[in-house]
C-alpha positions in Angstrom: -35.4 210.9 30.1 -32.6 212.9 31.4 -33.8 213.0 34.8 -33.9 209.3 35.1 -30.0 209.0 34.4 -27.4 208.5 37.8 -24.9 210.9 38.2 -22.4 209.1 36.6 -24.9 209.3 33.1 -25.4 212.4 33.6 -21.9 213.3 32.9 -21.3 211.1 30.4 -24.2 212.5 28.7 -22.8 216.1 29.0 -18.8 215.3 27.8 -20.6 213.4 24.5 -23.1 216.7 24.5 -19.9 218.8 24.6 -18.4 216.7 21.5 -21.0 216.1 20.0 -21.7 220.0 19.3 -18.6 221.3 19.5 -17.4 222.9 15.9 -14.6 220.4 15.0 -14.5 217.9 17.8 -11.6 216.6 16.9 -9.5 219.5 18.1 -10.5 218.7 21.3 -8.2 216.1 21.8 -3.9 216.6 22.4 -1.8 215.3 19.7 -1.7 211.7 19.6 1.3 210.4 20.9 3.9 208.8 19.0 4.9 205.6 20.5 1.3 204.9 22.0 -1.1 206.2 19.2 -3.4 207.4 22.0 -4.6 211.0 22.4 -5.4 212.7 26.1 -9.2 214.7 26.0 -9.0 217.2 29.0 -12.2 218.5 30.2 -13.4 221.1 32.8 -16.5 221.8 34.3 -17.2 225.4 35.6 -19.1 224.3 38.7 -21.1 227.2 39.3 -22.9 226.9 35.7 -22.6 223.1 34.6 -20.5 223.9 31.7 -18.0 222.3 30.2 -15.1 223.7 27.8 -11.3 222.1 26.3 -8.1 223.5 26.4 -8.7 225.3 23.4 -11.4 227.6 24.3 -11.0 230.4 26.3 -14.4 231.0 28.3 -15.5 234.2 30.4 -17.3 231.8 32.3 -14.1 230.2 34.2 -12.8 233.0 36.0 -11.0 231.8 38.9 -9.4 228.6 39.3 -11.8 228.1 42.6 -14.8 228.0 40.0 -13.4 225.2 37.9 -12.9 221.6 38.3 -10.3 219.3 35.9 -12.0 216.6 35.1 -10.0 212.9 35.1 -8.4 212.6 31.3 -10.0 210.4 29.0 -7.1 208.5 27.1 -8.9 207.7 23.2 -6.9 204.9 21.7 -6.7 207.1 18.3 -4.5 205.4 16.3 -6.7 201.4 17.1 -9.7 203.7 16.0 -8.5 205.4 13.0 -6.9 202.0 11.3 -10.5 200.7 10.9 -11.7 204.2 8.7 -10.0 205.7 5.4 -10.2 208.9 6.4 -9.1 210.4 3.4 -12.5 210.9 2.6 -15.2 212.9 4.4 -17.4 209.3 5.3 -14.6 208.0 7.0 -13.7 211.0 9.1 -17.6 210.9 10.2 -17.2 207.4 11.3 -13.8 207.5 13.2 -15.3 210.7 15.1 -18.3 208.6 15.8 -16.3 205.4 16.9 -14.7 208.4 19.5 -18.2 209.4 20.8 -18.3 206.0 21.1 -15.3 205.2 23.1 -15.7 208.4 25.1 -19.4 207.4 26.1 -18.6 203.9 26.8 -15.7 204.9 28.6 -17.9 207.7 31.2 -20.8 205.5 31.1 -19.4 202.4 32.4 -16.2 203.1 34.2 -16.9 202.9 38.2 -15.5 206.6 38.5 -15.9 207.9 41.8 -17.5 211.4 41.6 -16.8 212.4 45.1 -12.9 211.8 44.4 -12.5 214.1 41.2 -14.5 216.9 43.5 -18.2 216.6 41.9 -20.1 217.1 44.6 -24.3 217.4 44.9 -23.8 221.5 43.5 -21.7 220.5 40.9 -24.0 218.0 39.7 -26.9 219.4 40.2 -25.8 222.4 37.8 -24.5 220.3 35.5 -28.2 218.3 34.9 -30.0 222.0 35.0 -27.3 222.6 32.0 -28.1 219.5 30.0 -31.8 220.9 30.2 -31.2 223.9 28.5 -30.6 224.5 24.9 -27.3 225.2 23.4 -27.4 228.2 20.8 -24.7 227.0 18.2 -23.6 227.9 14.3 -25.8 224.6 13.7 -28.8 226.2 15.6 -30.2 224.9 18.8 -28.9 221.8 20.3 -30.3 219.9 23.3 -28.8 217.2 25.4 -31.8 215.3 25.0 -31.7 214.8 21.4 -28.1 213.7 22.0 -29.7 211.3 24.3 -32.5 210.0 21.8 -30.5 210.0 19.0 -26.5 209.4 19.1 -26.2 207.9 22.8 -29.3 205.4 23.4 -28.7 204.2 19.8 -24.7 203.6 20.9 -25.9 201.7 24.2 -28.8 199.6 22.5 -26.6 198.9 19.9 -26.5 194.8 19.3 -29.3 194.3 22.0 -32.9 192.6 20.6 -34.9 195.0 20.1 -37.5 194.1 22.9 -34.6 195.2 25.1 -36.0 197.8 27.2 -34.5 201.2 28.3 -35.1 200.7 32.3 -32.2 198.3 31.8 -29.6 201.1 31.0 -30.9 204.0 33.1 -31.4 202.8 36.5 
């Protein structure tokens, strides 16, 4: 199924990947800020490999700052999110950092970002698919991209839709 996503897919797919097997996703994301209750998630994409990392990992992958590409910021609206969860206990926590996979997809999915303008080119993206193809050796075990596609992101985009709604009509 992951071949048949657009570009644009594709990369959503790999940011909610990225969160979705990170260790503590939530220290992905800056501090929220004060006045706005939103938090900044910046991303970067190593272009040679497809991989993606925050600014709190240090990877031996990025070397130079020719081989890796900021991608645009996604501003999560933290503090609208959190106010519908009690996240003073664990249930609550797992549902506000699923309502921000949520927000993030719906956000790269949907929004008409120009891929040309924030420098992924055909090499770029092209590594970045071959990455979502292979698995992802974590403290969970192996991950793939297309489980995160089955099973957190298809769920998320067929969610409220009859059930005789077919896939075709989200992956183009």
């Amino acid at each position: 199924m992951i071949n048949k996503l657009e570009d644009k897919q594709s990369l959503a797919l790999a940011i909610v990947s990225f969160m979705y097997f990170h260790r503590d996703p939530l220290s992905i994301f800056c501090s929220p800020n004060a006045n706005t209750g939103e938090m900044d998630m910046p991303l970067w994409l190593c272009k040679e490999t497809g991989t993606l990392t925050c600014r709190n990992q240090k990877s031996v992958l990025f070397k130079g700052k020719d081989n890796v590409l900021a991608l645009p910021i996604t501003v999560v609206p933290a503090q609208t999110l959190a106010a519908r969860h009690d996240l003073t206990g664990i249930e609550g926590r797992k549902s506000f950092t699923f309502d921000l996979l949520k927000f993030v997809l719906t956000y790269w999915w949907s929004e008409p970002h120009k891929l040309e303008a924030i420098g992924l080119g055909t090499d770029e993206l092209e590594n970045l698919k071959k990455n979502l193809g292979e698995p992802k050796f974590t403290y969970r075990g192996k991950l793939m991209a297309q489980d995160v596609l089955e099973n957190v992101v298809m769920p998320i985009l067929l969610e409220g839709m009859p059930k005789e709604a077919s896939t075709p009509v989200v992956l183009h």
